[in-house]
N, C-alpha and C positions, 0 to 999 in steps of 0.2 A: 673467689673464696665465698663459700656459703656464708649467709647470716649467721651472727653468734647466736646458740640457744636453739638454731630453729634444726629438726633432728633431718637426717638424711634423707628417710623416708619420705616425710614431709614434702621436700624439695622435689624428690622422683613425682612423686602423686602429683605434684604443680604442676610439674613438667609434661607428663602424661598430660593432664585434661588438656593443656594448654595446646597438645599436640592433636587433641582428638577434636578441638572447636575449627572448623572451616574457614579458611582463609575469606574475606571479604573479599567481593569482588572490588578492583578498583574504580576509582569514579572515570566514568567515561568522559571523554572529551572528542568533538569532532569539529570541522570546519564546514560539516558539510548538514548536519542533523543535530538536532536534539531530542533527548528525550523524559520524557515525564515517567514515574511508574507507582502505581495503586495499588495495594490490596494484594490477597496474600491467593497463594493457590499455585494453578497449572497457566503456562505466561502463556499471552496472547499478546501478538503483537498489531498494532492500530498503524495504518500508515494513509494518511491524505492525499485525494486529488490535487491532480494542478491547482495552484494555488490557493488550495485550502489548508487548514492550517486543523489541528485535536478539536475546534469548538464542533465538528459536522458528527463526533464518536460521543459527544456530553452526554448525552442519555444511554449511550448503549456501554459506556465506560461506569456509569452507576449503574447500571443493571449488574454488570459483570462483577466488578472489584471486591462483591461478598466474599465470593467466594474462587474468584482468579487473579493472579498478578496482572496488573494492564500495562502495557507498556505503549505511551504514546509519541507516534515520531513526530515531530515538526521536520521541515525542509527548508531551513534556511535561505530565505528572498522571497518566502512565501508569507503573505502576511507581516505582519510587522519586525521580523525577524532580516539583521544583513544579510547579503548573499553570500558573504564570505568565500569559499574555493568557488560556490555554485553561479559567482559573477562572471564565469568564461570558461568556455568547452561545455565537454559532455555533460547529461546531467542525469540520466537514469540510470546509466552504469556504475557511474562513481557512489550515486545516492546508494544503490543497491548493496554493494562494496561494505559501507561502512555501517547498513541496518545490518548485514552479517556480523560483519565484526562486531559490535554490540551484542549479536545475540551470542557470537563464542566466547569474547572476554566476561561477559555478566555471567555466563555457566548454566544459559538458557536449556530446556530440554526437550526437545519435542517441540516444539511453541507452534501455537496455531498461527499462523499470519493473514490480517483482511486488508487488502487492501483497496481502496474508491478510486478509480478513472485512472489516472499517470498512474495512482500509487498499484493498482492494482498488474500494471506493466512491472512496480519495483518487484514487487512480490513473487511475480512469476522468476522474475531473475535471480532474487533471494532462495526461492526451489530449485532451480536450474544450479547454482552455483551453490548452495549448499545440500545436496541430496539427502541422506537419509537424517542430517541434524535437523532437519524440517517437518513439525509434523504433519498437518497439513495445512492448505490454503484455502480461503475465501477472499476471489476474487469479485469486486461488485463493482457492477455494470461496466463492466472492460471488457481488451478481448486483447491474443497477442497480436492482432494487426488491426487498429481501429477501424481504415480504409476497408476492411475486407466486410465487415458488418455491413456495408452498402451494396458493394461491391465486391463478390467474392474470386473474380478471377484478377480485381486489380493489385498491385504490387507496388513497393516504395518507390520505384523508379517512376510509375506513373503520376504519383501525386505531389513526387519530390517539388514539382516547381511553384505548385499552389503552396506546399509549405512553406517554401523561400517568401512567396507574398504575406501567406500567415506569420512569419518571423517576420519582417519588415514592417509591418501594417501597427504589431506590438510593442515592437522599438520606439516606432517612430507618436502613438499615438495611445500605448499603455495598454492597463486590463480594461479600459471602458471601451476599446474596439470590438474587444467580444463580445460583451454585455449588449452592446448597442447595436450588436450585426453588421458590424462593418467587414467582415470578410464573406457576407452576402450567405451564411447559414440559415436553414431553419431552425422553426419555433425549439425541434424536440432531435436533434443527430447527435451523434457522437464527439460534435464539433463546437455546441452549444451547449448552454443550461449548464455549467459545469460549477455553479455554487462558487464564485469568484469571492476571496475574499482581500483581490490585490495580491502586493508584492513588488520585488523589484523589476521593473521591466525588461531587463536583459535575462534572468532569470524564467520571465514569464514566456516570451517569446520563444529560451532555447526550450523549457518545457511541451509549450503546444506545436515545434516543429518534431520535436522527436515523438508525440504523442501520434503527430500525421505521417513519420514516417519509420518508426523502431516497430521492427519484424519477427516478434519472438516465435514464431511457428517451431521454426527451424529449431528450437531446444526443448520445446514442451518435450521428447523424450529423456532428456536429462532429469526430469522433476520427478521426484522418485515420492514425494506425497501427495494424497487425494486431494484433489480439487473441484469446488463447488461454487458456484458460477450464481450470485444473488444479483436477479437485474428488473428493471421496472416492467411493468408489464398492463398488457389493458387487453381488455375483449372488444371494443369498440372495432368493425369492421372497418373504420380508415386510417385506425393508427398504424405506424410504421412500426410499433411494438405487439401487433397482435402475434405475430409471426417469427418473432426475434429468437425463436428457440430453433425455429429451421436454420438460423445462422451461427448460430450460435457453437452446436455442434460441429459443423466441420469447420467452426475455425478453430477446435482445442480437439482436434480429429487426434493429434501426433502422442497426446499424452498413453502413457502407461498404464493406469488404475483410470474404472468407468468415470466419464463426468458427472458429477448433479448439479440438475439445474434447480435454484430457486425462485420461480416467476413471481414478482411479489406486486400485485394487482395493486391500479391505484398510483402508482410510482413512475415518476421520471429517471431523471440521471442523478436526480439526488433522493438515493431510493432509503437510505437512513432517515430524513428529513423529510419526507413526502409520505414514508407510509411507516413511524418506527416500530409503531409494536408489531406489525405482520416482520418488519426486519430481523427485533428482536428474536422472532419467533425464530426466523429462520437458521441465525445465528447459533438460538440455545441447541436448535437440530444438528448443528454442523458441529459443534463442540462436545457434543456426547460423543 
């Protein structure tokens, strides 16, 4: 029954606005990621390397957040965070899985996604499995096959057993095996330098095995948005980064729409943190 006194119309016109205001999205919850989110705009989604955790996006999430929604993923066993599901089995497919889902349940639209090292393996999978809800990606200093940046005719099956050693070696002795070069890396590979900020070691270990051996070639044709490729870069005639863009290309040979490469001179594998404003820069280019 209506309220007493209050007229019919009244009620209709309540009802209306009430029906014309947009349902809030519900609060997400996952076992597998969390997420932070800033500032108002066109969403951008932040997703961390192996065991990195939002502190590596802190200046480029203030740059952003004027004028874009940030949305920042943590990965659960990364950093100080439990591992919760990400304590046994898979971990970039599942991870992958539930940064979609977040961006279908929050009512994301187009969302640019960047993702650093592992995360930028999530990212590629986040295109691949969500096609055109994607708008486009920034992927930085990754590739869909990291082994192949070395080695471009090697394949999972080749590396697969040094991975098993890289998984065991992290079990057995944590994230200070990497730091400290206990699985006999250089100073500056695909294998190193990855901005370690900890984490759970069961976590950490499945991350850097599927890092040595997850093959995403094989679906870069599923990614149906542009992707641009921000990785460190030097002129110096003996780094192993002078040249990185001849590799670069045929290993994101398979995508649909041209690649852009952003060489960001100056910069390692933690090319946010090593060189930000030329990163910035690259970023503000990718996001027009």
């Amino acid at each position: 029954m209506f309220a007493r006194g209050l007229p019919l119309i009244s009620v209709l016109m309540l009802l209306l606005l009430a029906a014309a205001v947009p349902a809030q999205a519900q609060a997400f919850r996952s076992d597998r990621i969390t997420v932070e989110t800033r500032g108002r705009g066109p969403d951008v989604v932040l997703i961390p390397g192996l065991a990195s955790t939002p502190v590596i996006w802190t200046r480029l999430a203030d740059r952003l957040d004027d004028d874009h929604r940030v949305h920042l993923v943590s990965v659960r066993g990364f950093g100080s965070l439990p591992a919760g599901a990400n304590g046994t089995g898979p971990l970039v497919g599942p991870v992958s899985g539930e940064v979609l889902r977040y961006i279908r349940t929050q009512g994301l639209r187009s969302p640019a996604v960047i993702g650093h090292s592992m995360g930028g393996l999530v990212a590629l999978r986040v295109g691949a499995d969500g096609g055109r809800q994607i708008g486009r990606i920034m992927v930085v200093d990754a590739s869909p096959f990291f082994p192949g940046l070395v080695n471009g005719a090697s394949s999972a099956r080749d590396v697969e057993p040094l991975a098993r050693v890289a998984y065991q070696t992290v079990l057995l002795l944590g994230g200070d095996a990497l730091r400290q070069g206990a699985l006999g890396g250089t100073s500056d590979t695909v294998m190193t330098g990855m901005g370690w900020q900890g984490g759970d070691r069961r976590v950490l270990a499945q991350g850097l095995y599927e890092v040595m051996t997850l093959d995403m070639r094989h679906r870069l044709d599923e990614v149906t948005a542009p992707v641009t490729v921000a990785y460190g870069w030097s002129r110096a005639g003996d780094s192993p980064r002078r040249d990185l863009d001849r590799r670069l290309r045929p290993a994101f040979r398979g995508l649909r729409t041209p690649l852009t490469l952003e060489p960001i001179e100056g910069a390692e594998h933690m090319v946010m943190v090593d060189q930000p404003r030329r990163f910035e820069a690259a970023v503000m280019r990718f996001l027009r």
